[in-house]
DSSP file (Angstrom, degrees, kcal/mol; ACC not computed):
  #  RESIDUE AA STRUCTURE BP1 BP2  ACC     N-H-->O    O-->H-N    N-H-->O    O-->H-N    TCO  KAPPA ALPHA  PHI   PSI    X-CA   Y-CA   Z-CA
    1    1 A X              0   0    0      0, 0.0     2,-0.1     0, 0.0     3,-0.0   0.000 360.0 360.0 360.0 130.9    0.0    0.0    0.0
    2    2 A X        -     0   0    0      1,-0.1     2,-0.2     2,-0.0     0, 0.0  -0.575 360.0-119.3 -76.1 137.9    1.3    3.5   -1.0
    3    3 A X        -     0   0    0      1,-0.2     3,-0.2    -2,-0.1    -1,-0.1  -0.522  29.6-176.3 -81.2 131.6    1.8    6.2    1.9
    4    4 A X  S    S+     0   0    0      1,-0.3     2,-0.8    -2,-0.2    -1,-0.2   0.946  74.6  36.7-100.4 -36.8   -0.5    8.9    0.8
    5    5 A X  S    S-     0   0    0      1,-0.2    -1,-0.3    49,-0.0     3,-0.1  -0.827  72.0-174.0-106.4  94.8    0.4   11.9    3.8
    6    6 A X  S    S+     0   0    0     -2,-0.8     2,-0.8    -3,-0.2    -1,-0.2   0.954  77.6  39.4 -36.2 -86.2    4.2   11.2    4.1
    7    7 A X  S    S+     0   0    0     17,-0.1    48,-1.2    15,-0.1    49,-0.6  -0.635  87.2 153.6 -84.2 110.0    4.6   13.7    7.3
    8    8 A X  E     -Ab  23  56A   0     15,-1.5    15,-2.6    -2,-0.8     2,-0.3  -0.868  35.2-139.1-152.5 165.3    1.4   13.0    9.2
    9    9 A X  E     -A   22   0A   0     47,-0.9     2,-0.4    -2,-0.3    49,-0.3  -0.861   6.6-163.4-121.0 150.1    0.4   13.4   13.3
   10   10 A X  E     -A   21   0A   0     11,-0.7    11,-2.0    -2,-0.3     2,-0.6  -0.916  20.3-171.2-137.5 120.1   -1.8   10.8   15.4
   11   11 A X  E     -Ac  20  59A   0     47,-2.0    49,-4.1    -2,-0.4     2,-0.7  -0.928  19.7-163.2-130.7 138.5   -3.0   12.4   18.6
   12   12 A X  E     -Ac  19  60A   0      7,-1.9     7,-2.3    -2,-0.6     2,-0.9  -0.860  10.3-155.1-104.7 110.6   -4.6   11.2   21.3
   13   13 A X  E     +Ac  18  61A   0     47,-2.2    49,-0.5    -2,-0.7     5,-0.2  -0.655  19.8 169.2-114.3 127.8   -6.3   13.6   23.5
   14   14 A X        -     0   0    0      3,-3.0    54,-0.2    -2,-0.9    55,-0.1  -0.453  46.4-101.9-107.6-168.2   -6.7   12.4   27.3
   15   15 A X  S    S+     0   0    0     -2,-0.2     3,-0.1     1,-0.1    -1,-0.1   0.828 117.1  27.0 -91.3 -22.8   -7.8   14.7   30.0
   16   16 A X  S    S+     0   0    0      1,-0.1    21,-0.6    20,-0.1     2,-0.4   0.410 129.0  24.0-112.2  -4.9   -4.7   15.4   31.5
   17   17 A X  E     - D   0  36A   0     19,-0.2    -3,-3.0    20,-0.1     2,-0.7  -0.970  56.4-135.6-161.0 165.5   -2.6   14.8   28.7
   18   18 A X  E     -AD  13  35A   0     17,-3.0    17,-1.3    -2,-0.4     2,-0.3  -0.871  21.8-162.3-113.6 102.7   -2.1   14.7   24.7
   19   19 A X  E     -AD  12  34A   0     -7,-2.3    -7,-1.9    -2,-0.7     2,-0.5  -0.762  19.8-166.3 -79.1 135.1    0.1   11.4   23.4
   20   20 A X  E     -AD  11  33A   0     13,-2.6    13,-3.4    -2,-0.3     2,-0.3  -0.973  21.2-160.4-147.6 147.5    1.3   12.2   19.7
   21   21 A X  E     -AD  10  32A   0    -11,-2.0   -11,-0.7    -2,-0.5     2,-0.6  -0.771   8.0-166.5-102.2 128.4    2.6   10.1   17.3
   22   22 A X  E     -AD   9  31A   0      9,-2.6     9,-2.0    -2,-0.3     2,-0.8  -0.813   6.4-167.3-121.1 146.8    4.7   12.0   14.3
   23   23 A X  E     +A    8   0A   0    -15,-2.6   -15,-1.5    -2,-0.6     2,-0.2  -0.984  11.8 178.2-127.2 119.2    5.6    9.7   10.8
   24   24 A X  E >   - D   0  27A   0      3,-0.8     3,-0.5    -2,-0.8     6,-0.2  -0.864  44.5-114.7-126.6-166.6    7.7   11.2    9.1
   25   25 A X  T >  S+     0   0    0      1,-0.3     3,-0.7    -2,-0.2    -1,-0.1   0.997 120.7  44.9 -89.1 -47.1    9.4    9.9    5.5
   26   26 A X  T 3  S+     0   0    0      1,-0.3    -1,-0.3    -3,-0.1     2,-0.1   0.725 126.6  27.1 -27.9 -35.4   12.8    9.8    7.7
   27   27 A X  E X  S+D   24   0A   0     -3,-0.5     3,-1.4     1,-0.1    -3,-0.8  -0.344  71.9 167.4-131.3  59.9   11.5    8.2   10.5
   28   28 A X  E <  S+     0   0A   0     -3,-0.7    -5,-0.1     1,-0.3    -1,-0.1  -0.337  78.8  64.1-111.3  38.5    8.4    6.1    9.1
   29   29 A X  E 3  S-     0   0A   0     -2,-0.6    -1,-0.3    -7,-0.2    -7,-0.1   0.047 112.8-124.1 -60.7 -28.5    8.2    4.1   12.5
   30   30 A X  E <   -     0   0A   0     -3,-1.4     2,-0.2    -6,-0.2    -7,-0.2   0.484   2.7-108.0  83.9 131.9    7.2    7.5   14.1
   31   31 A X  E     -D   22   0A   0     -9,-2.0    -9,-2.6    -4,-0.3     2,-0.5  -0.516  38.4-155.6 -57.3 125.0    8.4    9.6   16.7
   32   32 A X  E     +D   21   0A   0     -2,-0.2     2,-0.3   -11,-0.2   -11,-0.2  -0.979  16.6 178.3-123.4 131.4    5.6    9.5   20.2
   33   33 A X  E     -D   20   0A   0    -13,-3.4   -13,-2.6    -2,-0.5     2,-0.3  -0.909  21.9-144.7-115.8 147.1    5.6   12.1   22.3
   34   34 A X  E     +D   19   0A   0     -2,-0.3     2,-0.4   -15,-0.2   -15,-0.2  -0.960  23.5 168.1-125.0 143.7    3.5   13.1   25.6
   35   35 A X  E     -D   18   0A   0    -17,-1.3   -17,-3.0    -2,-0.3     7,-0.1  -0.998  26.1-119.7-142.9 161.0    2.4   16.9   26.5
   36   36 A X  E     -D   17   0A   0     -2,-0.4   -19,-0.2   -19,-0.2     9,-0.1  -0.134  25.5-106.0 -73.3-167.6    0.1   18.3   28.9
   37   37 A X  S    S+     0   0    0    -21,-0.6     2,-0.2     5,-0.1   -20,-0.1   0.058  70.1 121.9 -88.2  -6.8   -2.7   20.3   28.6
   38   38 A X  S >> S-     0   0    0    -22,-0.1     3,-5.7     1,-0.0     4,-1.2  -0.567  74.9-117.7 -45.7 106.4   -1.6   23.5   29.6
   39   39 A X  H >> S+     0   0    0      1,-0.2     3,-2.2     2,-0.2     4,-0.8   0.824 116.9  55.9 -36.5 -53.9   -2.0   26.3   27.1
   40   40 A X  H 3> S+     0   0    0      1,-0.3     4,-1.4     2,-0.2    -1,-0.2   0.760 115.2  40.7 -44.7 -26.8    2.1   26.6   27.3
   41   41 A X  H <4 S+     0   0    0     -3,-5.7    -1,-0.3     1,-0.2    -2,-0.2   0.533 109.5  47.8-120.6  15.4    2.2   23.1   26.4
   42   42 A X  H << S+     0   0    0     -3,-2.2    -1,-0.2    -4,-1.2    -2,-0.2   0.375 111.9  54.7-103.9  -5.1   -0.2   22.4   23.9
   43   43 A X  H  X S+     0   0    0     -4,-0.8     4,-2.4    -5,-0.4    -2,-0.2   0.763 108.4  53.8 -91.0 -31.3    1.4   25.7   22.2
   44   44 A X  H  X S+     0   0    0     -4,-1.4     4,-0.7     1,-0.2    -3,-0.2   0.852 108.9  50.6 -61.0 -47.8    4.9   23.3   22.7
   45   45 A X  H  > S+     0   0    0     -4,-0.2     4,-1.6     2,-0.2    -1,-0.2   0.747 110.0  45.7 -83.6 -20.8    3.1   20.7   20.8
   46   46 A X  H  > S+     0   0    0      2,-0.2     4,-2.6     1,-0.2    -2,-0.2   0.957 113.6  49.7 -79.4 -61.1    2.0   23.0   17.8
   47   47 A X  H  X S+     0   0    0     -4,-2.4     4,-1.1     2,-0.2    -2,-0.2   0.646 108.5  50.7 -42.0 -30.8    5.1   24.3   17.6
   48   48 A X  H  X S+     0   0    0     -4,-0.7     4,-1.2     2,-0.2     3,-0.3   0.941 107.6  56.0 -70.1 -53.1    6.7   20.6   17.6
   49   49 A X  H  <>S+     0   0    0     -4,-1.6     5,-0.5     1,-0.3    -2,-0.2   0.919 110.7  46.7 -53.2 -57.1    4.1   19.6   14.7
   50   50 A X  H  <5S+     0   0    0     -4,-2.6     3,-0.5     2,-0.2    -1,-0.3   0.766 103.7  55.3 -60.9 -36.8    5.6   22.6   12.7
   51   51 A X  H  <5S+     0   0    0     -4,-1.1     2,-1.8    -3,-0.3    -2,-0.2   0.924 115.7  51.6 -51.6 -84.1    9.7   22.0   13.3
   52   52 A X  T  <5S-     0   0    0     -4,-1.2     2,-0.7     1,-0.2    -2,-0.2   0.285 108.0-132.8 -83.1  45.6    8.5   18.8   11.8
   53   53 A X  T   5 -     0   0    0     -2,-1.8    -1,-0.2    -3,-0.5    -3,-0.2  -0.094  33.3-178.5  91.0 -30.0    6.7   19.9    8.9
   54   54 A X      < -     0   0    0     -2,-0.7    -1,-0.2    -5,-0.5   -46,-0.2   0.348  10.4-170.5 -71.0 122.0    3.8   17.9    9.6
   55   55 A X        +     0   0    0    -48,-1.2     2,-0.3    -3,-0.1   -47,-0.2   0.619  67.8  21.3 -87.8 -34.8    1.1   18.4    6.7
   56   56 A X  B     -b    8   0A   0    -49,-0.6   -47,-0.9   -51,-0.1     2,-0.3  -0.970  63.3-168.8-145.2 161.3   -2.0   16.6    8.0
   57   57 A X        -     0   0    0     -2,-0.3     2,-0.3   -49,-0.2   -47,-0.1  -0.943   6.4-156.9-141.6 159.2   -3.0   15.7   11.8
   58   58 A X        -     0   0    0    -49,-0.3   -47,-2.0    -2,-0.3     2,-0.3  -0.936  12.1-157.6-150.1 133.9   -6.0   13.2   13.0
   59   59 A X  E     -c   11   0A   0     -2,-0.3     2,-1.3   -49,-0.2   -47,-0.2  -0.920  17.2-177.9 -85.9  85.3   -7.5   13.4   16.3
   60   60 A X  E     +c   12   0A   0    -49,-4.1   -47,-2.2    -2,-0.3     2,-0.5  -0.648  24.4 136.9-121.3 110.3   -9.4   11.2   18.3
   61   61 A X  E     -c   13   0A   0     -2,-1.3     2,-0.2   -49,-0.2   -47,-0.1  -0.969  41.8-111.4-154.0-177.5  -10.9   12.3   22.0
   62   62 A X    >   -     0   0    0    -49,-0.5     3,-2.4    -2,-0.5     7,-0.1  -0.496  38.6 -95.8-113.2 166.7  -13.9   11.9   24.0
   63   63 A X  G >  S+     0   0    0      1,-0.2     3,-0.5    -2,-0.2    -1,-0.1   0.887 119.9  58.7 -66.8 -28.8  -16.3   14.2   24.9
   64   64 A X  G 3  S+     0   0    0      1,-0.2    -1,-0.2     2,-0.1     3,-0.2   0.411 102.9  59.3 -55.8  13.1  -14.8   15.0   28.7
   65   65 A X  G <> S+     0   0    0     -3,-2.4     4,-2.3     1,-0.1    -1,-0.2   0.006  71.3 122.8-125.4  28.9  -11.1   16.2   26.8
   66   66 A X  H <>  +     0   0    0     -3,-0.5     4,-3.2     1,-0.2     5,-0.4   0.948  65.5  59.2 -59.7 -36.5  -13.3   19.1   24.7
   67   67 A X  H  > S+     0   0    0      1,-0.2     4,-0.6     2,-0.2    -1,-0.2   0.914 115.1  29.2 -66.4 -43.2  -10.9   22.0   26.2
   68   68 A X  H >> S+     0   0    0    -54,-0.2     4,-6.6     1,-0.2     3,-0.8   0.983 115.3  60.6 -74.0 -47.0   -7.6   20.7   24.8
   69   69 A X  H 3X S+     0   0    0     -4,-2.3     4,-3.5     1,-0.3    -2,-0.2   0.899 109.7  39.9 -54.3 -56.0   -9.1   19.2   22.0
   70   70 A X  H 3X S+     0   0    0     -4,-3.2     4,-2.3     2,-0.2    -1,-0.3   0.721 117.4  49.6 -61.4 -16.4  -10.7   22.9   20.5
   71   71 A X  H <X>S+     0   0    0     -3,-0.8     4,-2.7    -4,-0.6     5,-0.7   0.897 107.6  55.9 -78.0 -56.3   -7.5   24.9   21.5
   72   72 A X  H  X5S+     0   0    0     -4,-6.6     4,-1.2     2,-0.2    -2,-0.2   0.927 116.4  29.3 -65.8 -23.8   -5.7   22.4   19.8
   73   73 A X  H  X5S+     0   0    0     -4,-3.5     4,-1.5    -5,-0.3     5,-0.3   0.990 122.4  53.9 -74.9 -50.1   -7.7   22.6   16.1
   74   74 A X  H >X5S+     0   0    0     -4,-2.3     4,-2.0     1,-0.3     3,-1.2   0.864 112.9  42.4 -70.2 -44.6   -8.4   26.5   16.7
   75   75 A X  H 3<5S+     0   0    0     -4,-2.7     5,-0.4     1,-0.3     4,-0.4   0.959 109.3  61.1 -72.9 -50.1   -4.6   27.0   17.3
   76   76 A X  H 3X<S+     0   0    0     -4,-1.2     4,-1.4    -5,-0.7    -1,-0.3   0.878 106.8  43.3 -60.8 -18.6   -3.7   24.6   14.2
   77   77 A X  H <X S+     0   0    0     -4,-1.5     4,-1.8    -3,-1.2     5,-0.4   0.792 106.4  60.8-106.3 -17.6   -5.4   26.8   11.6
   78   78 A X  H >X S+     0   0    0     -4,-2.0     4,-2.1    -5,-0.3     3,-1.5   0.863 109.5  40.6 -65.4 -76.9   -4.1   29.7   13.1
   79   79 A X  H 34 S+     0   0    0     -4,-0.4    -1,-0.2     1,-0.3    -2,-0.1   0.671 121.9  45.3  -5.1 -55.7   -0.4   28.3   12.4
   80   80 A X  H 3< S+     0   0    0     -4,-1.4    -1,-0.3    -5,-0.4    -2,-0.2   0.905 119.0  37.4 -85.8 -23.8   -1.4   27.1    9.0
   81   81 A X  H << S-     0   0    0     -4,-1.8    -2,-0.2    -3,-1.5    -1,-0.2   0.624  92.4-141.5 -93.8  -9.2   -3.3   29.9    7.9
   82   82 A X     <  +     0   0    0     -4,-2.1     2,-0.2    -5,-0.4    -3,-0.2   0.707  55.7 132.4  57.2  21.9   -1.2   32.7    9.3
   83   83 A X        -     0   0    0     -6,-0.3    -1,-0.2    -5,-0.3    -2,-0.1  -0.596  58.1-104.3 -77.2 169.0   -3.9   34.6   10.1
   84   84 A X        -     0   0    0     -2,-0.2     2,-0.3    -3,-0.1    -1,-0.1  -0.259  26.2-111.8 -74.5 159.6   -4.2   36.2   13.6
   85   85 A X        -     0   0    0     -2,-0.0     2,-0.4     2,-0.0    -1,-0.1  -0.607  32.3-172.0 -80.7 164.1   -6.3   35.3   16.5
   86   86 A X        -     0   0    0     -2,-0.3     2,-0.5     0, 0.0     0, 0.0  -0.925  18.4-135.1-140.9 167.3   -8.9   37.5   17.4
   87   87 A X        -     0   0    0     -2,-0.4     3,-0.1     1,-0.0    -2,-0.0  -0.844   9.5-162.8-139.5 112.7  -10.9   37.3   20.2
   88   88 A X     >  -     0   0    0     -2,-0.5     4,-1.1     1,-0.3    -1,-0.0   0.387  44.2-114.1 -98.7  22.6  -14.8   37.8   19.8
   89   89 A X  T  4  -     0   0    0      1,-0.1    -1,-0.3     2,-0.1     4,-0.2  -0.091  19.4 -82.2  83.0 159.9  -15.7   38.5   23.3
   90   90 A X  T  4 S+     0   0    0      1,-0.2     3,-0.4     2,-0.1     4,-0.2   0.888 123.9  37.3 -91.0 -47.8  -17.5   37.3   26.2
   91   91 A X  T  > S+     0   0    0      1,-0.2     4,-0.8     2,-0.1    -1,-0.2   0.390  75.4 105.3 -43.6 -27.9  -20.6   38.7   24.6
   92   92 A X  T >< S+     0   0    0     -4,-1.1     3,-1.2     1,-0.2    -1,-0.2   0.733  70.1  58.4 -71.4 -13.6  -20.4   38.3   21.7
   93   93 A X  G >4 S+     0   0    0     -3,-0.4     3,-2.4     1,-0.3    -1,-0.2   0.978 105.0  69.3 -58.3 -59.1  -23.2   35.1   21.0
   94   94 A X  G 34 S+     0   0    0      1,-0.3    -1,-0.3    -4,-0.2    -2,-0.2   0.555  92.6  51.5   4.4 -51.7  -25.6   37.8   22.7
   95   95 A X  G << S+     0   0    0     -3,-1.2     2,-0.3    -4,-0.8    -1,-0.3   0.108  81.2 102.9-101.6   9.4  -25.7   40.0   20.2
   96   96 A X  S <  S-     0   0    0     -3,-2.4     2,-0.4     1,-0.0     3,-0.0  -0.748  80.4 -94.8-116.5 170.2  -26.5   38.2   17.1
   97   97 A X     >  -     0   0    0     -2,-0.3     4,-1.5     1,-0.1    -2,-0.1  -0.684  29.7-158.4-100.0 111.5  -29.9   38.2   15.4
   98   98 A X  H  > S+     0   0    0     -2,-0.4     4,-0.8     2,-0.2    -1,-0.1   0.680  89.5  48.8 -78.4 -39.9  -31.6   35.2   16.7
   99   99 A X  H  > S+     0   0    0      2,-0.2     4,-2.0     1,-0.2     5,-0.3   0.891 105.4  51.5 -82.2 -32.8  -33.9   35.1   13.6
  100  100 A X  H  > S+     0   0    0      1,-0.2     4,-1.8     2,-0.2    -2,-0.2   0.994 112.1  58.6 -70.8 -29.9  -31.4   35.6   10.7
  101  101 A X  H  X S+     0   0    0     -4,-1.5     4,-0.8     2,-0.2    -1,-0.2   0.470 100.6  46.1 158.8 146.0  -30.0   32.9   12.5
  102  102 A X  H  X S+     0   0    0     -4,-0.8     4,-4.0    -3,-0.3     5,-0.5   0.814 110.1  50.6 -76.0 -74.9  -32.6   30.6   12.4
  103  103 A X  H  X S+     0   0    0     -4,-2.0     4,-0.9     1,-0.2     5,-0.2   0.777 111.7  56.4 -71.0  -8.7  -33.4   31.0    8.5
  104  104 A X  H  X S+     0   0    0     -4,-1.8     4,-2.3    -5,-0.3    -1,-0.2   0.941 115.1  37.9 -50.4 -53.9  -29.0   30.3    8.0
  105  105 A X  H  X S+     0   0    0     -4,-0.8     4,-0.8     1,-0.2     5,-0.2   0.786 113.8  55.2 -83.9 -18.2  -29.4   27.1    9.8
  106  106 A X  H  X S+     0   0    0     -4,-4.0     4,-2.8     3,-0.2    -1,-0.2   0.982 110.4  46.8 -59.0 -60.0  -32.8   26.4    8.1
  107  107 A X  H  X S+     0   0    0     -4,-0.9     4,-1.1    -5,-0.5     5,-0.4   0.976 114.1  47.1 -47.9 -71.5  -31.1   26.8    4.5
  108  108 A X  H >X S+     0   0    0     -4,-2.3     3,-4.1     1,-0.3     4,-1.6   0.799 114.6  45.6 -45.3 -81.6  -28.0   24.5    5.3
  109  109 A X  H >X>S+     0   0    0     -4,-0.8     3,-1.9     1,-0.3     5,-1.5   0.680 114.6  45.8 -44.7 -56.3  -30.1   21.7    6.9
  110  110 A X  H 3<5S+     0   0    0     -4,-2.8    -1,-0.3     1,-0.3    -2,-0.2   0.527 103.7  61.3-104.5  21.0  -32.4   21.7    4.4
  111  111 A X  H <<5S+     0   0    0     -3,-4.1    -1,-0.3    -4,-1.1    -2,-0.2   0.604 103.7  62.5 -71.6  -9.1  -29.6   21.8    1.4
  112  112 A X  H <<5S-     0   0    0     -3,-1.9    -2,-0.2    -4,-1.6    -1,-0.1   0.538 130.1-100.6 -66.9 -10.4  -28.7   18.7    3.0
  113  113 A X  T  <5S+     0   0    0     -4,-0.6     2,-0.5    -5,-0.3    -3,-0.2   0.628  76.2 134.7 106.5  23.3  -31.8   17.1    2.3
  114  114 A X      < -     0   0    0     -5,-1.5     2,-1.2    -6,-0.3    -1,-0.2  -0.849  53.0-132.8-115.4 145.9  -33.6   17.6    5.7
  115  115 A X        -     0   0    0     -2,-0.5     2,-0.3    -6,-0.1    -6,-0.0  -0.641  28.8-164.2 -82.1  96.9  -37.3   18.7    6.3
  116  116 A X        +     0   0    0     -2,-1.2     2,-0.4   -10,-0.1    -2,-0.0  -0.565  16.5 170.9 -95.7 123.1  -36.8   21.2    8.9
  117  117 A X        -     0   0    0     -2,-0.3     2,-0.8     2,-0.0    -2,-0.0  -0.975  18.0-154.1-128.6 150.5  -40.1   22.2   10.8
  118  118 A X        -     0   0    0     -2,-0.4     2,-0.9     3,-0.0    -2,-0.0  -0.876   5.2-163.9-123.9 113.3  -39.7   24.6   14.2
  119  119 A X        -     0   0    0     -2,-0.8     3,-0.1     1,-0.0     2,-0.1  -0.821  27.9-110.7 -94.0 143.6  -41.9   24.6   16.8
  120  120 A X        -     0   0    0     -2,-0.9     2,-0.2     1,-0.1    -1,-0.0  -0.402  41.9-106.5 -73.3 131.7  -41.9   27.6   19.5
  121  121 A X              0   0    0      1,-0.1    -1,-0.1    -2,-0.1    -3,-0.0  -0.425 360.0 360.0 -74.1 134.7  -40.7   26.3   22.8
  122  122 A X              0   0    0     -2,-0.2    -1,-0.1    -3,-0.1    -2,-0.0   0.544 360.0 360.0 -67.9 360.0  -44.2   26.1   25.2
């Protein structure tokens, strides 16, 4: 079988800690590493993934490990997309127009094929 992602990540996200495996065409047993969970060190783990090049990453955790797990994707497109963070506030879900939306998430679901009907909460 042909390696289709040469330089590729396997992480394993626990609750106190992140195991990752890194393959690269040099090392195509793979490197395993452990980091905490700690902004500092899940920013140490982004930063590892990038010395070694690594092009695509896959993820597996459970729903109690949500806090590393979303730090780690939001932080991994910032890196690859080199844009900046910005920070939308404590507020900001507050402030949006509850009806536009409604008729956003109506359109998606039902270009997906679903028959979306809303009843008003009693």
């Amino acid at each position: 079988m042909d390696v289709v992602n040469a330089r590729c990540a396997g992480l394993d996200v626990h609750k106190r800690q992140v195991v990752v495996c890194v393959r690269t065409p040099d090392q195509a047993r793979g490197v395993v590493r452990t980091f905490g969970i700690a902004t500092p060190q899940l920013l140490d783990l982004l930063m590892w993934l990038t010395e070694q090049r690594v092009e695509n990453v896959a993820m597996e955790w459970t729903g109690v490990c949500w806090r590393p797990h979303s730090m780690l994707q939001a932080y991994w497109h910032i890196l690859h997309s080199g844009t900046e963070h910005r920070d939308l506030g404590p507020h900001y879900f507050e402030h949006l127009d509850r009806d536009r939306l409604r008729r956003h998430h109506i359109k998606r679901l039902t270009a997906l094929g679903f028959n979306v009907t809303i009843d008003e909460a009693a």
